[in-house]
C-alpha positions in Angstrom: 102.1 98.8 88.7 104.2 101.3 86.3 107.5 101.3 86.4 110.9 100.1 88.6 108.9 98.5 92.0 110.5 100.2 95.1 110.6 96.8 96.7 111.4 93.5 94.8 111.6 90.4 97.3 113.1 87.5 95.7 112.9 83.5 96.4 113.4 84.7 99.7 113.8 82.1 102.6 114.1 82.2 106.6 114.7 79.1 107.8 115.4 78.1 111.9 117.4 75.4 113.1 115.5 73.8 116.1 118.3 70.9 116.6 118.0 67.6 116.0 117.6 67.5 112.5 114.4 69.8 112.5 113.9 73.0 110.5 111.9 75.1 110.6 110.8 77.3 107.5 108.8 80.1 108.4 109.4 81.4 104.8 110.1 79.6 102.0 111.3 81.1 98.5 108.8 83.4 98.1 109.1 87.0 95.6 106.9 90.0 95.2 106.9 93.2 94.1 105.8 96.7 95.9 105.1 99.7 93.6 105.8 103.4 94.6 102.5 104.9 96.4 101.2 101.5 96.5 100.1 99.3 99.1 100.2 95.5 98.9 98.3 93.5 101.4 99.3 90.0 103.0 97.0 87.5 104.6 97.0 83.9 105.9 96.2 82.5 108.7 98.0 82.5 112.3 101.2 80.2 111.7 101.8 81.0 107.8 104.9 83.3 108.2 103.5 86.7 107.7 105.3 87.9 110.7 108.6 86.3 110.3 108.8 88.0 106.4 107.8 91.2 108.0 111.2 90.9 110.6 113.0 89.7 107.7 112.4 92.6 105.3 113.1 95.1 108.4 116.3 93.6 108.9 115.5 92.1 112.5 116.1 88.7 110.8 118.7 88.0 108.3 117.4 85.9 105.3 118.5 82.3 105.4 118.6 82.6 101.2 117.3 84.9 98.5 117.5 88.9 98.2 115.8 92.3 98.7 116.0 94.7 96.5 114.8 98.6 97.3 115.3 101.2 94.8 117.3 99.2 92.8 119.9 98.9 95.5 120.3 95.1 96.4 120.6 94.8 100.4 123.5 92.1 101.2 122.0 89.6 103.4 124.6 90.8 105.8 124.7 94.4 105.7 127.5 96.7 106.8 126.5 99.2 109.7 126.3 101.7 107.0 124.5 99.8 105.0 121.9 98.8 107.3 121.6 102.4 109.1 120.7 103.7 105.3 118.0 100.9 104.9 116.4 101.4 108.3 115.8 105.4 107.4 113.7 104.5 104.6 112.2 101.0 105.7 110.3 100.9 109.0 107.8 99.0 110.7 104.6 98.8 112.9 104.1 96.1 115.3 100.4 94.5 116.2 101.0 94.6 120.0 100.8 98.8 120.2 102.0 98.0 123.7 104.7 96.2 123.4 106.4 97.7 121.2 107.0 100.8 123.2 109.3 101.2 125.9 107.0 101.9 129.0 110.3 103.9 130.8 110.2 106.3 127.8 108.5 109.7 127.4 106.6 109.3 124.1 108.7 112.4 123.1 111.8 110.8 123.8 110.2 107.4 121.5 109.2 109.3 118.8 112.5 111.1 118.8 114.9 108.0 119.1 115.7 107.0 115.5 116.3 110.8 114.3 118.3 111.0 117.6 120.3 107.7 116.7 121.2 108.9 113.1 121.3 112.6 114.1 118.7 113.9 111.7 117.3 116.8 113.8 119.2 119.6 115.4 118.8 119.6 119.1 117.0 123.2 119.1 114.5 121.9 116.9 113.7 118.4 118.3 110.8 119.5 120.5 109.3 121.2 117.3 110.0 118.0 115.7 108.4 115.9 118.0 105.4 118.0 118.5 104.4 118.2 115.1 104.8 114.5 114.1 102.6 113.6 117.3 100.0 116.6 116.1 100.0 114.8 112.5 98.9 111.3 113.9 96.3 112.9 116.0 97.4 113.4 119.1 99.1 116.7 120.6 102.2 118.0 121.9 101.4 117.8 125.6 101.5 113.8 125.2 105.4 114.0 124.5 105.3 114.3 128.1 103.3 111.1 129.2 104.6 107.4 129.0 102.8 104.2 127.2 101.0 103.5 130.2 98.8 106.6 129.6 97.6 106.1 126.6 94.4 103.4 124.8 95.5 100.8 122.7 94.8 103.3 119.5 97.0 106.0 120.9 99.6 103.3 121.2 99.4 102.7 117.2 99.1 106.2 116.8 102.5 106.8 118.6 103.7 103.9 116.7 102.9 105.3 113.6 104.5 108.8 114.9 107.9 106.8 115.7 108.2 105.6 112.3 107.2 108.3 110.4 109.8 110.6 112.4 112.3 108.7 110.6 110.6 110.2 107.1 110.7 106.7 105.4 109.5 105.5 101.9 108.1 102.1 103.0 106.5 101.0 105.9 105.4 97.4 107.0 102.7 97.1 108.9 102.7 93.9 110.9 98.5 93.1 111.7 98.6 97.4 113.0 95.0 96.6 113.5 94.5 93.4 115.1 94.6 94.4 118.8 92.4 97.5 118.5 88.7 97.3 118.9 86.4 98.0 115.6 85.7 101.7 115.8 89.4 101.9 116.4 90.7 100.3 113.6 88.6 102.4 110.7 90.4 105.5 112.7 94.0 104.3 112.2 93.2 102.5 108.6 91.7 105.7 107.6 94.9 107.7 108.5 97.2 105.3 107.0 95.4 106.3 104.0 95.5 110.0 104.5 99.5 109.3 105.1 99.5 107.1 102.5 98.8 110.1 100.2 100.5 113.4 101.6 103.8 111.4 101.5 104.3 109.2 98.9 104.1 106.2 101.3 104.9 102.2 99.8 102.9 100.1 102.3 103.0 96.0 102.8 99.9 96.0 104.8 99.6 92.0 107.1 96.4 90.7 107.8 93.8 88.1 108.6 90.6 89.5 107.6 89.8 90.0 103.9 87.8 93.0 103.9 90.2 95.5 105.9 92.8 94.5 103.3 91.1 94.6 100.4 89.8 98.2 101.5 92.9 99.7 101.9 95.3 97.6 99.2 96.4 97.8 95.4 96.7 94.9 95.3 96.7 91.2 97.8 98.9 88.5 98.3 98.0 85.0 99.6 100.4 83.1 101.7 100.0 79.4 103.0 102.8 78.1 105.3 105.5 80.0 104.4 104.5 80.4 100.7 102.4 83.0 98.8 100.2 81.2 96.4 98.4 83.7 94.9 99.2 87.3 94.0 97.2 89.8 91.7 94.4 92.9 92.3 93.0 93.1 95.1 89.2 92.6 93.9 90.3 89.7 91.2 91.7 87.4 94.4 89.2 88.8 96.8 86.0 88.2 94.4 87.9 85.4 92.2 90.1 83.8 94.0 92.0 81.1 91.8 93.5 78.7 94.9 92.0 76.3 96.6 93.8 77.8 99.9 92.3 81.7 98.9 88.7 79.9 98.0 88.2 79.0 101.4 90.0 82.2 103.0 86.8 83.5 100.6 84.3 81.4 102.0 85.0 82.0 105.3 84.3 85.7 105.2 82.5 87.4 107.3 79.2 88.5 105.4 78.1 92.0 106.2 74.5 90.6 106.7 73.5 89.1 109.6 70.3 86.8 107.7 73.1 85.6 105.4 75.7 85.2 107.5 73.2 82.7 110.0 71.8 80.9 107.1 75.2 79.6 105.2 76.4 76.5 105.7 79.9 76.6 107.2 82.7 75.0 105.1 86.1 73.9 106.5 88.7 72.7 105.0 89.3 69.2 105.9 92.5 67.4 107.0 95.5 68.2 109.1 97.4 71.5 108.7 100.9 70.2 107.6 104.3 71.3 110.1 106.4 73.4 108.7 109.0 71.9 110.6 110.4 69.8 107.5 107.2 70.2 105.8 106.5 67.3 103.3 107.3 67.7 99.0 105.0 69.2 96.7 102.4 71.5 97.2 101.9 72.8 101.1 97.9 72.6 100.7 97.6 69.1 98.9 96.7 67.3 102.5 93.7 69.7 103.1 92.9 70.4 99.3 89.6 68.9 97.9 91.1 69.1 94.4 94.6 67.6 94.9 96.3 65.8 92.3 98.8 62.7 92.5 101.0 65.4 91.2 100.4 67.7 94.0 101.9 65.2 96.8 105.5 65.0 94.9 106.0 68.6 92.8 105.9 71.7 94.0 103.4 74.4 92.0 105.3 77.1 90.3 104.0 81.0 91.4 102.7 81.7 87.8 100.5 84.1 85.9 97.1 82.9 84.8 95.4 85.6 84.4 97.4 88.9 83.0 98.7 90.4 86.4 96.7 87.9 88.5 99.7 84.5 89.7 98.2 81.3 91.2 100.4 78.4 92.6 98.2 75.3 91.8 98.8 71.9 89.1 94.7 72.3 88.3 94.8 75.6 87.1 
């Protein structure tokens, strides 16, 4: 990555007070960068705070600490209306449930239409143009602006989605597991048109995840998170052929393999102890109860995000 990031995240936190003396932190201190044109992916597993950093970044949650920076411009952690209105033009996001995130008492016109309606970006003669021809460029067509959600397959949902927030002619979009809930065949269609959008206009993607192959297909570069934390951070075939972590090892290892002989004949290996709360989660590193490798110093200090390889960071005392 060349040049001023669009996006730089830093020692950002989201913590929730449950009551009785329990927090919970869903994020905790983590920084990143997102180049122009580029497209960072995030995995972990189920529980590890992807979603909560996605809301965060959007603006649906306000950070607990830390800031966000876009285009130099840092975003107070309590932005004015103003402020906030000008952020959500260029930042938008695409939810995993394709479904739910629609309003089923909507037209899909009148969806895709609602933020250039809300921030008056499109003349009221040209709105059906509008609407038609951001629905055409996702794949579908204008008689659709008629229909509701109800209607439509779980990838027309994402496609409509994608129309929405693309409507509102951003710079960055984050895309919250946009994949997930879409079968197979599905998911190359919409991947595959991310990429296509990706190009034609200028597009800044942070791109959430579980499996390792659809991210490392259609990112710059990867980011690991564990619990709140992102403990490794470089290109996406260095992590994803060699990973540094313990943690991203055994993401590694558990990989599908695209051959059924090999994929029967390996020995499965899991990681072994309890996954840690994050509900006051204990000192030092997150992954010292489950890792084979811990140290005494793992238990009481917490690994700094540092570069050990030129462009390719690794939280871990071993390394």
């Amino acid at each position: 990555m060349s040049g001023e990031p669009l996006l730089e995240v830093i020692e950002l936190s989201k913590q929730f007070d449950l009551g009785r003396a329990q927090i919970l932190h869903a994020v905790d201190k983590v920084s990143f960068t997102v180049g122009r044109r580029e497209t960072l992916g995030l995995v972990g597993e189920s529980g590890c705070g992807k979603s909560t950093l996605a809301r965060v970044l959007v603006g649906m949650y306000a950070p607990t600490s830390g800031s966000i920076r876009f285009d130099g411009k840092t975003l107070p952690p309590r932005p004015k209306r103003a402020e906030r209105r000008e952020f959500s033009r260029s930042v938008q996001m695409i939810f995993q449930d394709p479904y739910a995130s629609l309003n089923p008492r909507m037209t899909i016109g009148d969806i895709v239409a609602e933020g250039p309606d809300i921030h008056g970006l499109w003349q009221k003669e040209e709105r059906r143009d509008r609407i038609g021809a951001w629905l055409e460029r996702v794949g579908l067509s204008v008689e659709h602006a008629y229909r509701f959600p109800h209607e439509f397959s779980g990838g027309q949902r994402q496609r409509i989605g994608l129309a929405r927030a693309l409507a509102m002619e951003p710079r960055f979009l984050v895309l919250d597991e946009p994949i997930s809930a879409l079968d197979v065949s599905i998911q190359a269609q919409v991947v595959t048109l991310l990429t296509d959008l990706q190009k034609e206009f200028g597009l800044s993607y942070l791109f959430i995840a579980h499996g390792l192959n659809m991210v490392r297909y259609i990112s710059d570069r990867m980011a690991v998170m564990y619990l709140g934390q992102i403990v490794e951070l470089g290109p996406k075939d260095a992590v994803f052929h060699s990973p540094l972590h313990p943690y991203s090892q055994a993401l590694h290892e558990a990989n599908p393999i695209p051959d059924p002989r090999r994929e029967r004949s390996r020995t499965d290996n899991l990681l072994p102890g309890e996954l840690p709360s994050p509900i006051n989660p204990p000192p030092g590193c997150r992954f010292a109860s489950r890792c084979p490798m811990a140290l005494a110093d793992c238990r009481t200090q917490t690994p700094a995000l540092r570069a050990i390889k030129p462009g390719h960071l690794a939280a871990c005392h071993r390394l």
